[in-house]
OpenMM code with the backbone's topology and positions (N, CA, C; nanometers):
from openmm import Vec3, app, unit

residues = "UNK UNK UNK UNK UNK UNK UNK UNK UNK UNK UNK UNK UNK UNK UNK UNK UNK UNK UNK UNK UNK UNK UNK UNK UNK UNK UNK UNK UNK UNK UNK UNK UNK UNK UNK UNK UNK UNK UNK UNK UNK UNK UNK UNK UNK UNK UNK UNK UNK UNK UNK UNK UNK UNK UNK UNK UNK UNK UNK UNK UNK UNK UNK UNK UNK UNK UNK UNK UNK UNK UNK UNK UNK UNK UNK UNK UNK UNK UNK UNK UNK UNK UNK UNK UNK UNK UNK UNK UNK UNK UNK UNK UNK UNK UNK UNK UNK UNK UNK UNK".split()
positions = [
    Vec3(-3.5668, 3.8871, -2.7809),
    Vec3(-3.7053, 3.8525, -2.7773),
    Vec3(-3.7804, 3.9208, -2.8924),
    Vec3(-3.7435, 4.0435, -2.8988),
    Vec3(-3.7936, 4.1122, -3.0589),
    Vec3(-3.7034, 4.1123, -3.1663),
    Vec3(-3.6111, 4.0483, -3.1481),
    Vec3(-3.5319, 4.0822, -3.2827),
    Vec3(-3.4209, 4.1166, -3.2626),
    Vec3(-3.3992, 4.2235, -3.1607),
    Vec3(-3.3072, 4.3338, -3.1285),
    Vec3(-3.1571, 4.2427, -3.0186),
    Vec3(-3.0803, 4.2582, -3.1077),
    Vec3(-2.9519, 4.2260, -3.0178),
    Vec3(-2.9228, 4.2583, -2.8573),
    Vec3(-2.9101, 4.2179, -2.8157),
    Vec3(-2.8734, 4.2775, -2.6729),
    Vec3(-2.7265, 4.2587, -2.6783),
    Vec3(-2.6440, 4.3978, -2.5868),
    Vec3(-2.5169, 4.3903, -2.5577),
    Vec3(-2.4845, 4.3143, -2.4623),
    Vec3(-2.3170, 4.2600, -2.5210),
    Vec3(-2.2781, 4.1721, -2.4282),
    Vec3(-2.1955, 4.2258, -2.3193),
    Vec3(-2.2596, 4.2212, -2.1945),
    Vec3(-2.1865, 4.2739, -2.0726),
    Vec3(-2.0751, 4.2367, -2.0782),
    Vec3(-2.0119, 4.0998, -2.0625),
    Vec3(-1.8787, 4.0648, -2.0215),
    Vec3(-1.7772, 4.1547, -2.1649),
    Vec3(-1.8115, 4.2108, -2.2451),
    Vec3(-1.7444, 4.2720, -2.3262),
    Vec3(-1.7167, 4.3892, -2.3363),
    Vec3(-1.7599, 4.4533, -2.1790),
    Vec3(-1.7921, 4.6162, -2.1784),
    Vec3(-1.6571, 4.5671, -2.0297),
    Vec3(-1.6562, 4.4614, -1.9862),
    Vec3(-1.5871, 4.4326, -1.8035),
    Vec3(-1.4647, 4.3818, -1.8647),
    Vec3(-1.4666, 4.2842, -1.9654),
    Vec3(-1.3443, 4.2201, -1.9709),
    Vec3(-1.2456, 4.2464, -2.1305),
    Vec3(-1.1729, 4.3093, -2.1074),
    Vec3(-1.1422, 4.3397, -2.2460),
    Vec3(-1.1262, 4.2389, -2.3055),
    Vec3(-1.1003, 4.2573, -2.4742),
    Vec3(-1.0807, 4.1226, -2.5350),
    Vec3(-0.8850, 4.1626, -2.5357),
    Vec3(-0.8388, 4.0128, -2.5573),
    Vec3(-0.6909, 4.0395, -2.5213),
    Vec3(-0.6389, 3.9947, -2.6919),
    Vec3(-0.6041, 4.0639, -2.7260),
    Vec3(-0.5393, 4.0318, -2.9009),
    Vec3(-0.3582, 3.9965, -2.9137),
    Vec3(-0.3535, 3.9235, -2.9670),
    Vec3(-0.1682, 3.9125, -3.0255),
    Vec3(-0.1319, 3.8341, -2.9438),
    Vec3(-0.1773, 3.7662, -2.8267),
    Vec3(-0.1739, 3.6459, -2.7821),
    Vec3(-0.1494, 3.5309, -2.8466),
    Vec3(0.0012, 3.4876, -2.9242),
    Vec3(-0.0004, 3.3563, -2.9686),
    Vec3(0.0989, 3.2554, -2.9248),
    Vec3(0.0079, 3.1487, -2.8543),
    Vec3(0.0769, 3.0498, -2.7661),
    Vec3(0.1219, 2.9583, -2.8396),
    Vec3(0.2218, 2.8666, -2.8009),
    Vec3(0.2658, 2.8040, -2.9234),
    Vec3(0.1921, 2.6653, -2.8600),
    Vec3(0.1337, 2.5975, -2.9570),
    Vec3(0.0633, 2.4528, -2.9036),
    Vec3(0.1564, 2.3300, -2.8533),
    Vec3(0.1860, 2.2628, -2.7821),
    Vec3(0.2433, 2.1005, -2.8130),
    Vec3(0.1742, 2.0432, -2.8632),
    Vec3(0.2749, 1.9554, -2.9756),
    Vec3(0.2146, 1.8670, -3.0037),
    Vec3(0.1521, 1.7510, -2.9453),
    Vec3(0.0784, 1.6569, -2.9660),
    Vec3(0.0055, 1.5713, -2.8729),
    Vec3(0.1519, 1.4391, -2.8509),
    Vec3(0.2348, 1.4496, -2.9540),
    Vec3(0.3201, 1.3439, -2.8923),
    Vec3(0.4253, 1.4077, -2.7627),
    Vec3(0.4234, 1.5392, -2.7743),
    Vec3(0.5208, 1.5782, -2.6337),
    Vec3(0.4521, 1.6119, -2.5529),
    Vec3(0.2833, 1.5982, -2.5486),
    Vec3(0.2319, 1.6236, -2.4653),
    Vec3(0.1852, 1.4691, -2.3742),
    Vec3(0.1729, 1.3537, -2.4782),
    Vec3(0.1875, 1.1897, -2.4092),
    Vec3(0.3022, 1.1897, -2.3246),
    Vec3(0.4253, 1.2137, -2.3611),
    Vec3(0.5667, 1.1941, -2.3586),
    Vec3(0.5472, 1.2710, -2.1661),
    Vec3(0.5369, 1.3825, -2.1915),
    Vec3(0.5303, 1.4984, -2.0862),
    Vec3(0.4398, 1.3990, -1.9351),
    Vec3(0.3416, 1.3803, -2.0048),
    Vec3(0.2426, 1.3062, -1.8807),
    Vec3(0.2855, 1.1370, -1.8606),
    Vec3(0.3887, 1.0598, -1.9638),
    Vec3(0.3758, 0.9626, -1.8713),
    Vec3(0.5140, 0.9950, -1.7999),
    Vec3(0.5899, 1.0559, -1.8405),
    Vec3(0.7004, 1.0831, -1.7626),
    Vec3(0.6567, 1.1087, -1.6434),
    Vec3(0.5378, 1.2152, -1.6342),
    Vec3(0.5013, 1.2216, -1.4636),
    Vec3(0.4401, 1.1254, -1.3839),
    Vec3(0.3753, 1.0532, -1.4783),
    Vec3(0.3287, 0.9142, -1.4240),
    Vec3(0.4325, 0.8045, -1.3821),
    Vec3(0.5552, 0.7908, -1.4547),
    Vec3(0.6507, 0.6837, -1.4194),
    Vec3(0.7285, 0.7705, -1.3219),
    Vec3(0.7296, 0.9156, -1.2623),
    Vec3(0.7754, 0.9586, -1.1270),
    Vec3(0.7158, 0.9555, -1.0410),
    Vec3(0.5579, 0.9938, -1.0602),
    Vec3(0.4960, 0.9696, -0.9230),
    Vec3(0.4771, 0.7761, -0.8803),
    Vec3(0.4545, 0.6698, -0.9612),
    Vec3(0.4592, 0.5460, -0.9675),
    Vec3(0.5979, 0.5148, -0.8596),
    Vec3(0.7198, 0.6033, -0.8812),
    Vec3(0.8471, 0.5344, -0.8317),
    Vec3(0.8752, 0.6033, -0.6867),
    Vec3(0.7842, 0.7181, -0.6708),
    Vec3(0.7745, 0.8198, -0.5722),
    Vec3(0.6956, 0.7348, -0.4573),
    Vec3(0.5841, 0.6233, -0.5270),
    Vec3(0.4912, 0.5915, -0.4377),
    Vec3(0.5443, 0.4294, -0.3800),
    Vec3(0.6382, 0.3991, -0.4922),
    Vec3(0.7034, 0.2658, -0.4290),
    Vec3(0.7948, 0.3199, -0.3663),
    Vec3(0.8599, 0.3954, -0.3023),
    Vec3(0.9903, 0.4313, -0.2282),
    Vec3(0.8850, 0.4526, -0.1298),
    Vec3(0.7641, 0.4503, -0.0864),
    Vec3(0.7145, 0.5029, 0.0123),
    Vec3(0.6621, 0.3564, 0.0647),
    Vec3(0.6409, 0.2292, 0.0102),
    Vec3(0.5751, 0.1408, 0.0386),
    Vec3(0.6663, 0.0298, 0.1501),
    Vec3(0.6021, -0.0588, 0.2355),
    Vec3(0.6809, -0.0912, 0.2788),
    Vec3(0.8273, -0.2325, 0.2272),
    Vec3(0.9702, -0.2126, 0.2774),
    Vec3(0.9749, -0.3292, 0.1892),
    Vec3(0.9770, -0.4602, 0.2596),
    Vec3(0.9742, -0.5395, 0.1979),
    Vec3(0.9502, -0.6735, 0.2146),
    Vec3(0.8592, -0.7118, 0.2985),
    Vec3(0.8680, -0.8370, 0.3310),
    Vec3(0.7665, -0.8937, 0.3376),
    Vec3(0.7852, -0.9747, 0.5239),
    Vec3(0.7252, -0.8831, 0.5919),
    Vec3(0.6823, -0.9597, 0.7447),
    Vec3(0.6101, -1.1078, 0.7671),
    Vec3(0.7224, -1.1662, 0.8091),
    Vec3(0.6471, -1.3038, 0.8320),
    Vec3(0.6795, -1.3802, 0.9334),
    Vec3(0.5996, -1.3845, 1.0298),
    Vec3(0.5950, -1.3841, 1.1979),
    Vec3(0.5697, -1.5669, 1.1957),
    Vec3(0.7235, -1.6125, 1.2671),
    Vec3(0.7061, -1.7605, 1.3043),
    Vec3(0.7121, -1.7726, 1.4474),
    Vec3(0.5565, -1.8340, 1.5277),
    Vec3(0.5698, -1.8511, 1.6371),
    Vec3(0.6739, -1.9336, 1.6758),
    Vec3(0.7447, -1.8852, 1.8092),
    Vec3(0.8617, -1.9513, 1.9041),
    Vec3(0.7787, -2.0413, 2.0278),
    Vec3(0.8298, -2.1563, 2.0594),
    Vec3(0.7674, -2.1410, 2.2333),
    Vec3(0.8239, -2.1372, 2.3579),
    Vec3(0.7186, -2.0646, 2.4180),
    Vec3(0.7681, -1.9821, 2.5342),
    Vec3(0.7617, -1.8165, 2.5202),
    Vec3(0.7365, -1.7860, 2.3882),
    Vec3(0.7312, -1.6609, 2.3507),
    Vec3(0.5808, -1.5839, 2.4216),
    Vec3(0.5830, -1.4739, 2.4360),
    Vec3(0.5043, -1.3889, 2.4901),
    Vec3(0.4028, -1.2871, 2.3741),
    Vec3(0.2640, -1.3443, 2.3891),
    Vec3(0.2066, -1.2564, 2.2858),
    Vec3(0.0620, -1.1689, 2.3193),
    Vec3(0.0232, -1.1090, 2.2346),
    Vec3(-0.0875, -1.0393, 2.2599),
    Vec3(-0.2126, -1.1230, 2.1380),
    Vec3(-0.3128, -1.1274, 2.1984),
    Vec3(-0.4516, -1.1646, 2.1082),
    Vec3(-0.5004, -1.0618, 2.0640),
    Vec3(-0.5156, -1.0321, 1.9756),
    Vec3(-0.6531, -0.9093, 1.9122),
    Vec3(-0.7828, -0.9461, 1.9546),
    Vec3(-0.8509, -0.8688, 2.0361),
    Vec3(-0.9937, -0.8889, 2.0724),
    Vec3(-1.1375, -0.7983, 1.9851),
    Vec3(-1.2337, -0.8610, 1.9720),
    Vec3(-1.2608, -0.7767, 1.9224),
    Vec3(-1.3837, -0.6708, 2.0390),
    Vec3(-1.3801, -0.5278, 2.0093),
    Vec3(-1.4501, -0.4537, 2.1278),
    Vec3(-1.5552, -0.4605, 2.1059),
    Vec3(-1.6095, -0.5055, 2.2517),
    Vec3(-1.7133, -0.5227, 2.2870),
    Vec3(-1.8116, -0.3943, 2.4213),
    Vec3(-1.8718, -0.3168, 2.3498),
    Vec3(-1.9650, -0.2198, 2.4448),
    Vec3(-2.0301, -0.2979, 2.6093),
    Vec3(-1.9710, -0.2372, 2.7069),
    Vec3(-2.0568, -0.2865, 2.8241),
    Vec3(-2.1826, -0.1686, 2.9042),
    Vec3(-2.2524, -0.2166, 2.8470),
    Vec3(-2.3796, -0.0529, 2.9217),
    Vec3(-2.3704, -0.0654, 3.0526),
    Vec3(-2.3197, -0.2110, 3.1210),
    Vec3(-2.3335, -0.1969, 3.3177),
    Vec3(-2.2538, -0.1135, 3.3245),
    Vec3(-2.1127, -0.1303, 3.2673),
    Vec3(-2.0113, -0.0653, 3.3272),
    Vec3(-1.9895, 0.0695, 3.2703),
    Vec3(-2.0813, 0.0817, 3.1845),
    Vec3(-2.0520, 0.2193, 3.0860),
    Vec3(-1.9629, 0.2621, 3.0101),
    Vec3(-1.8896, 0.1321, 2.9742),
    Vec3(-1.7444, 0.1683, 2.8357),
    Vec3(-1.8315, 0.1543, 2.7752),
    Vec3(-1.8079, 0.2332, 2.6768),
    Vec3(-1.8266, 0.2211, 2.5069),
    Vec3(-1.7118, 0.1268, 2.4240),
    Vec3(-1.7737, 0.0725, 2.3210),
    Vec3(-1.6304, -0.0201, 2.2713),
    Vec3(-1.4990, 0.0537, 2.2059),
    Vec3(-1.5628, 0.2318, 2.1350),
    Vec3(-1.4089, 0.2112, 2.1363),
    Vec3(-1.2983, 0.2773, 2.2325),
    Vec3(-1.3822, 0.2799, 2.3512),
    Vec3(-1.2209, 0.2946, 2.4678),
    Vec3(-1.1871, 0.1510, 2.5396),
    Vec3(-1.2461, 0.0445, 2.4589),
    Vec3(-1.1964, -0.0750, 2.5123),
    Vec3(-1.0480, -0.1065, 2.4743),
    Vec3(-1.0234, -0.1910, 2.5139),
    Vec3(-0.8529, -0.2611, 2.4796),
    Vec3(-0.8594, -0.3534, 2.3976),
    Vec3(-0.7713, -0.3350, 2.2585),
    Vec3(-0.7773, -0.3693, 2.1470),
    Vec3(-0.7370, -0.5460, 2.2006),
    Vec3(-0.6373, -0.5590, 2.2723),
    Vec3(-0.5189, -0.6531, 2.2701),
    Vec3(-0.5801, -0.6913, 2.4127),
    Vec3(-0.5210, -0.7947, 2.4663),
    Vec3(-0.5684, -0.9108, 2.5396),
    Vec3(-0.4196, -1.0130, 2.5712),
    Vec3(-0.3875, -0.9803, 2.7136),
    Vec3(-0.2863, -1.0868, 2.7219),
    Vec3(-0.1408, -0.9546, 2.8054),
    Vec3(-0.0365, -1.0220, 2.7986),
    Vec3(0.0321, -1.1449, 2.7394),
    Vec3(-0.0019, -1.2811, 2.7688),
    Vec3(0.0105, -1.3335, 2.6525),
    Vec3(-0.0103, -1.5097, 2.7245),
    Vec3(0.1025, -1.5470, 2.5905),
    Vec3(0.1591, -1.6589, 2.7073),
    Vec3(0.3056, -1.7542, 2.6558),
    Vec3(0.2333, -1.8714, 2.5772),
    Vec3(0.2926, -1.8775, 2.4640),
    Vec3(0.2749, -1.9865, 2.4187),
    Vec3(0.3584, -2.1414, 2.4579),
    Vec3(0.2709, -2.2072, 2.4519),
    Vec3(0.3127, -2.3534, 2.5179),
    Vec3(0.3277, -2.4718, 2.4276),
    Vec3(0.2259, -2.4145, 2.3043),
    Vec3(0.2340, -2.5601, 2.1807),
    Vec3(0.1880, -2.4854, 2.0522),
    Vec3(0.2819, -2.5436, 1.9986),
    Vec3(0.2404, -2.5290, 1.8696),
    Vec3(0.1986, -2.6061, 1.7191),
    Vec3(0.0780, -2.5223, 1.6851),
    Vec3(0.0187, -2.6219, 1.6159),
    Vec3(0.0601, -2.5746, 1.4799),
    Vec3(0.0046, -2.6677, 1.3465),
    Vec3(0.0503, -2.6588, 1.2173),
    Vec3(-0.0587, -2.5987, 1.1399),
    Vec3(0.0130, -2.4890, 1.0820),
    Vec3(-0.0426, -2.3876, 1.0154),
    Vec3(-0.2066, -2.3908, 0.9756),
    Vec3(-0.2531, -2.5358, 0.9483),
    Vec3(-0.3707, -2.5155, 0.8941),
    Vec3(-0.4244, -2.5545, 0.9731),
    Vec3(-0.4338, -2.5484, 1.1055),
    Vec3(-0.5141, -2.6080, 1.2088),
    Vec3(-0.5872, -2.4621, 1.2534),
] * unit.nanometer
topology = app.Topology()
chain = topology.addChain("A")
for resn in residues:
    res = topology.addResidue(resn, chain)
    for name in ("N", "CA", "C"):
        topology.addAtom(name, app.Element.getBySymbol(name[0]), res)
């Protein structure tokens, strides 16, 4: 504020550390370094995924459940989510074509 230097605390707490010489990577082994970890965690996360592909063809006579969606009753005092997701069994009897 007048002119006058002020001392620097962190230089009285933290010594300065000298002869410290790290050796740098270069930026191409440092690309190299990170996608390598990228093409392990990528192959780490497909071994975790599921495989193939579920594809449910109704039978008849087969036995199934409906997804409902929950609905709150204040008479009875459920709240929706201790309702029951699913609904049924009920047998199927006919079957219709996909885009119906």
């Amino acid at each position: 504020m007048y002119g006058v230097k002020r001392p620097n605390v962190f230089d009285k707490v933290m010594p300065k550390v000298k002869g410290l010489e790290q050796e740098e990577e270069d930026t191409a082994a440092k690309l190299e370094a990170a996608n390598a970890q990228t093409k392990q965690k990528a192959a780490a996360t497909e071994r975790r995924w599921k495989k193939g592909i579920a594809i449910w063809t109704p039978k008849l006579n087969e036995k199934v459940l409906v997804r409902t969606p929950p609905m709150s009753d204040a008479i009875k005092g459920m709240t929706s989510k201790f309702m029951y997701v699913f609904e049924g069994p009920y047998k199927i009897t006919k079957l219709l074509d996909h885009s119906a």
